[in-house]
C-alpha positions in Angstrom: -15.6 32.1 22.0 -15.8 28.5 21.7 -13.2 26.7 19.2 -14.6 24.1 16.9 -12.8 21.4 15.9 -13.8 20.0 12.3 -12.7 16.0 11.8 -13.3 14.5 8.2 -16.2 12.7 7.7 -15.3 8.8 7.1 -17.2 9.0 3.9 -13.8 11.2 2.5 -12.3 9.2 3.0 -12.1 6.1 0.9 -12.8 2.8 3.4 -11.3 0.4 0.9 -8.0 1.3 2.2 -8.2 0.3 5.4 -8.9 -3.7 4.3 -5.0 -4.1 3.6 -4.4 -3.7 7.2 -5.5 -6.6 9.1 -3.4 -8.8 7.3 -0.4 -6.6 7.6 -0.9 -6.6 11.5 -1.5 -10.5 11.7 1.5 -10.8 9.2 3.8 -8.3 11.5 2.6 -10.8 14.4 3.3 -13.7 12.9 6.8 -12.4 12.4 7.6 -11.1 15.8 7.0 -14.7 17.1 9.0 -16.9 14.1 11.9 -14.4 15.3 12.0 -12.5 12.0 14.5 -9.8 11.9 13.5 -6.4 13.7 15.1 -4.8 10.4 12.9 -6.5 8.1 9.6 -5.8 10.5 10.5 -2.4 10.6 11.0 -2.2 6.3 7.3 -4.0 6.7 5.8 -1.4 8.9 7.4 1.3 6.9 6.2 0.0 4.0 2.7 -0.7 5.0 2.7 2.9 6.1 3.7 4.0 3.1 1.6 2.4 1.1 -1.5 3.4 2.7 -0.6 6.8 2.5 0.3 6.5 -1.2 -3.0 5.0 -1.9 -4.9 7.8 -0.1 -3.3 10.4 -2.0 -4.2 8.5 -5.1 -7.6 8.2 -4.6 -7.7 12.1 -4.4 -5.9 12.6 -8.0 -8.3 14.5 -10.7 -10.2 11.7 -12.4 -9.7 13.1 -15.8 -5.9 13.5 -15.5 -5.3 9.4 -14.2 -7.2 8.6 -17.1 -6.0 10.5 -19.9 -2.5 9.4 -18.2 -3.1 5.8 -17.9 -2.2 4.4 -21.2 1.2 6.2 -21.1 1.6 5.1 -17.2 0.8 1.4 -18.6 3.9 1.7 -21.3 5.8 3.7 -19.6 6.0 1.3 -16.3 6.4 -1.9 -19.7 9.5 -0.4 -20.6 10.9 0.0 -17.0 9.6 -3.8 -16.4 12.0 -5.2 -19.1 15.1 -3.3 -17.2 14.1 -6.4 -14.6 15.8 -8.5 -16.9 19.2 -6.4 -17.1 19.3 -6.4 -13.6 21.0 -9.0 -11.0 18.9 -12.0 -10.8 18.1 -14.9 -8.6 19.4 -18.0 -9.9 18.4 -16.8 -13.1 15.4 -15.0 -12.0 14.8 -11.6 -12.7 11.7 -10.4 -11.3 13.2 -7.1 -9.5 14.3 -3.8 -9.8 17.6 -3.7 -7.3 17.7 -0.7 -5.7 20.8 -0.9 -3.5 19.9 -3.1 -1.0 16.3 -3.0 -1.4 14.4 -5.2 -4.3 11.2 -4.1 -5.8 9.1 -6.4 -7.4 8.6 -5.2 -11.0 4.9 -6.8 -11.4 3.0 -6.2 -8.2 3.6 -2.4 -9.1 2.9 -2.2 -12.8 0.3 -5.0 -13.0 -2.8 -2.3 -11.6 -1.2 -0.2 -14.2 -1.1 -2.0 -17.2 -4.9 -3.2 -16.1 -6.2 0.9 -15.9 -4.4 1.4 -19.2 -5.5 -1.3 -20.9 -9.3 -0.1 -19.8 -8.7 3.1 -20.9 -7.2 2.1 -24.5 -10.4 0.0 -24.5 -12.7 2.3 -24.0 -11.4 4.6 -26.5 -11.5 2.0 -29.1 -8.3 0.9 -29.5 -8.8 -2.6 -28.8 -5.1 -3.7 -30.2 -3.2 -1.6 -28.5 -5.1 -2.8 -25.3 -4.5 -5.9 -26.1 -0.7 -5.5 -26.6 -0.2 -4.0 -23.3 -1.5 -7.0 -21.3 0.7 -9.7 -23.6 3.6 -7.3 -23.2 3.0 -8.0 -19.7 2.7 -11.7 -19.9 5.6 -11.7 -21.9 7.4 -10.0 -19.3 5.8 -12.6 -16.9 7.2 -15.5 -19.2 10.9 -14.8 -19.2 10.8 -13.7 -15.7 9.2 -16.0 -15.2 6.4 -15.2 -12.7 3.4 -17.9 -12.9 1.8 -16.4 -10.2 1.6 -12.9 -11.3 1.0 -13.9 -15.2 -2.3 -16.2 -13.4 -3.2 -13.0 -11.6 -2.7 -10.6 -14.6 -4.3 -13.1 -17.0 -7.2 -13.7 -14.9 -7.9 -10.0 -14.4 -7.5 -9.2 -18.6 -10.5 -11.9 -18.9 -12.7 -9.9 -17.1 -11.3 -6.9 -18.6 -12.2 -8.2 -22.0 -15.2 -9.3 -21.1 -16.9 -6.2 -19.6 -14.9 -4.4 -22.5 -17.1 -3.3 -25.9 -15.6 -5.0 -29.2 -16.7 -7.8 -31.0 -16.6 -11.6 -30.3 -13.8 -12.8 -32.3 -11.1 -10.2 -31.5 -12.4 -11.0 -27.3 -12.3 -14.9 -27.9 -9.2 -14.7 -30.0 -7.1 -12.3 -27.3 -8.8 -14.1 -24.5 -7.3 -17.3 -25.6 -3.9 -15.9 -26.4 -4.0 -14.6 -22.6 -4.9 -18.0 -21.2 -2.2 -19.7 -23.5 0.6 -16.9 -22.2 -0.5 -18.0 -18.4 -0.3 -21.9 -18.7 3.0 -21.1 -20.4 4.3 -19.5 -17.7 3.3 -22.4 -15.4 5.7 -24.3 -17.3 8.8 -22.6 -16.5 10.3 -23.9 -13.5 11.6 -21.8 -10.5 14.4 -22.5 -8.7 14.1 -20.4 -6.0 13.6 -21.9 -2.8 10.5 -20.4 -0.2 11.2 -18.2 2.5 9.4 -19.1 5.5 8.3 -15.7 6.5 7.5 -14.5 2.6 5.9 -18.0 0.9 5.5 -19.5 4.0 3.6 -17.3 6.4 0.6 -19.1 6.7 1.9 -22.1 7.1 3.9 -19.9 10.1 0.7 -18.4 11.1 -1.1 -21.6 11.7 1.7 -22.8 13.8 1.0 -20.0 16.0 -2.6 -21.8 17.1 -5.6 -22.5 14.6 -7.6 -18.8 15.1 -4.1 -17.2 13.9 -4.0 -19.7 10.8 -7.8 -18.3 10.6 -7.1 -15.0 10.9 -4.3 -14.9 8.1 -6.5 -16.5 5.7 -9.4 -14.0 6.6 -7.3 -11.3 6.4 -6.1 -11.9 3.2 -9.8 -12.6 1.5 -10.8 -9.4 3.1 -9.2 -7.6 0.3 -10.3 -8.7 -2.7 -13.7 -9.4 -1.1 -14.0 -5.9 0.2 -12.9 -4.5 -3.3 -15.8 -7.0 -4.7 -18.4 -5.6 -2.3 -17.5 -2.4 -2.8 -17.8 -2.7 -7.0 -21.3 -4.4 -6.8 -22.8 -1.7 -4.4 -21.7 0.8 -7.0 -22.5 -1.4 -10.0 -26.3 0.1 -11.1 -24.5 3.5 -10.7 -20.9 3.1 -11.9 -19.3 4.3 -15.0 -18.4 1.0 -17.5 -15.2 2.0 -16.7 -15.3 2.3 -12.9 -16.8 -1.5 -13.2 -14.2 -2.9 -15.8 -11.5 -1.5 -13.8 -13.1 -2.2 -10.3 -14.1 -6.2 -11.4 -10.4 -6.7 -12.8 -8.8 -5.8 -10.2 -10.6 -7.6 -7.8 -9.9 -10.5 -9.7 -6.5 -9.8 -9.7 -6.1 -9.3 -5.9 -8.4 -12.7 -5.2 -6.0 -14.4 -7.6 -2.7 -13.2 -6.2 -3.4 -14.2 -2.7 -4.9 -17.5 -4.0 -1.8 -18.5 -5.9 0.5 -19.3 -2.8 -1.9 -22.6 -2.6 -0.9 -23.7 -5.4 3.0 -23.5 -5.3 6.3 -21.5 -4.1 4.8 -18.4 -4.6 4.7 -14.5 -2.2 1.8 -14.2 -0.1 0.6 -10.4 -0.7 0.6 -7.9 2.0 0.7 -10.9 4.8 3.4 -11.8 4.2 7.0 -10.1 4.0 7.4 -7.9 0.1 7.3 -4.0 -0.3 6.1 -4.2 -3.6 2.7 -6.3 -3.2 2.1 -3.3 -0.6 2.8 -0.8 -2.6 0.7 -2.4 -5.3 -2.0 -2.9 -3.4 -3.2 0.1 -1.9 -2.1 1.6 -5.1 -4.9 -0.9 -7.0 -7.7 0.8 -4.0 -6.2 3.9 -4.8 -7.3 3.6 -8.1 -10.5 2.5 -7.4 -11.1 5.3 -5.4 -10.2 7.6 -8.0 -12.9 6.0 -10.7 -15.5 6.3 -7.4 -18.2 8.6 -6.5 -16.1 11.5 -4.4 -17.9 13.0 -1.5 -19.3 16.3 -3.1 -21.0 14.3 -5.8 -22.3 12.5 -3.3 -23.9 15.1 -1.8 
């Protein structure tokens, strides 16, 4: 009796996910050759692995359940941002969770969060309570402070308030407040000095010949780009929510692998960092939850 074997079919599974990891393997390259620690390439590899998985299993949550969740997700993660500021800092940074050894970075995980929230709480018409999430968030972002992240957040909400329903005045008025919150943040100074292989891996990358310094920077538009592509395929048959959600947090992945060029800041995924992993593939995850799944496909 022959045996059959049955494989999923690629279209289960969501191809999104798989855009992170170029840049993890050109980053994990680039690494091995500066003479980075095998201990913090291995944390990298674990991560990355971990990561990916997490966002898979995401994907695959019920729809209805991540939603009616979200907005207590988006306060619940708040309130365990503030604890950043209780714990050890960085020469009076405090951008972390510090879990033993290991520091998480508070925003790259509850930024995709607080963006599905606030979507949700718009959508529902509850504009203010949306709109208190994200300048909680920027607030956070201030007395962290963290002008990269508040320029990725706050670039994101103005798309999110944009595509959201509401009127013109409370839109303008909270847009403004958002874009006021970010250049505030870009006037708080940073002490902390760049790590080569965190801030400074392209710079590392290029330095390994000019197709590596063009594969790092490729590998990190893939992401956003990919996330882009994917939300105006789906655009003429999307939910409004699947494209608020899906257009925000493009933006927000385009802006936080933008805003290394612009100062002393992480580079996502390519770079050394857990948490901009983690937050990654969890911001495809939940893209792939607000998707078309494979039986409604078919």
């Amino acid at each position: 009796m022959p045996v059959h074997l049955r494989f999923a079919p690629p279209s289960s599974i969501p191809r999104l996910l798989v855009t992170p990891a170029p840049a993890v393997m050109v980053g994990v390259y680039v690494m091995l050759r500066h003479g980075v620690s095998p201990a913090v390439i291995g944390l990298q590899v674990a991560a990355a692995l971990l990561a990916a998985w997490g966002g898979a299993r995401v994907a695959r949550l019920p729809r209805d359940k991540v939603l009616a969740w979200a907005p207590a997700l988006a306060l619940g993660g708040l309130l365990c941002g503030f604890l950043t500021l209780v714990s050890p800092g960085l020469e009076g940074v405090h951008r972390w969770w510090v879990l033993g050894p290991l520091r998480l970075h508070a925003s790259s995980l509850l930024a995709p969060l607080v963006l599905l929230g606030s979507a949700v709480l718009f959508d529902a018409g509850r504009p203010l309570a949306a709109a208190g999430a994200v300048l909680l968030m920027q607030a956070l972002h201030l007395v962290q402070p963290d002008a990269a992240q508040a320029t990725a957040l706050g670039a994101a909400s103005l798309v999110l308030i944009t595509l959201s329903p509401g009127g013109p005045l409370p839109r303008w008025s909270l847009g403004s407040v958002v874009l006021l919150s970010t250049a505030l943040a870009w006037g708080r100074p940073d002490p902390l000095l760049p790590v080569p292989h965190v801030e400074g891996i392209v710079r590392l990358a290029a330095e390994a010949g000019l197709l590596w310094g063009i594969a790092a920077l490729a590998s990190l538009a893939v992401i956003p780009l990919g996330l882009a592509l994917v939300g105006v395929s789906r655009w003429s048959r999307a939910s409004p929510m699947e494209r608020r959600v899906t257009a925000s947090l493009a933006m927000y992945l385009g802006i936080q692998a933008l805003t290394p060029a612009f100062g002393h800041f992480p580079v996502p995924v390519l770079g050394f960092g857990v948490s901009p992993l983690l937050g990654t593939w969890l911001s495809l995850g939940i893209v792939g939850v607000l998707g078309p799944r494979k039986e409604e496909q078919d």
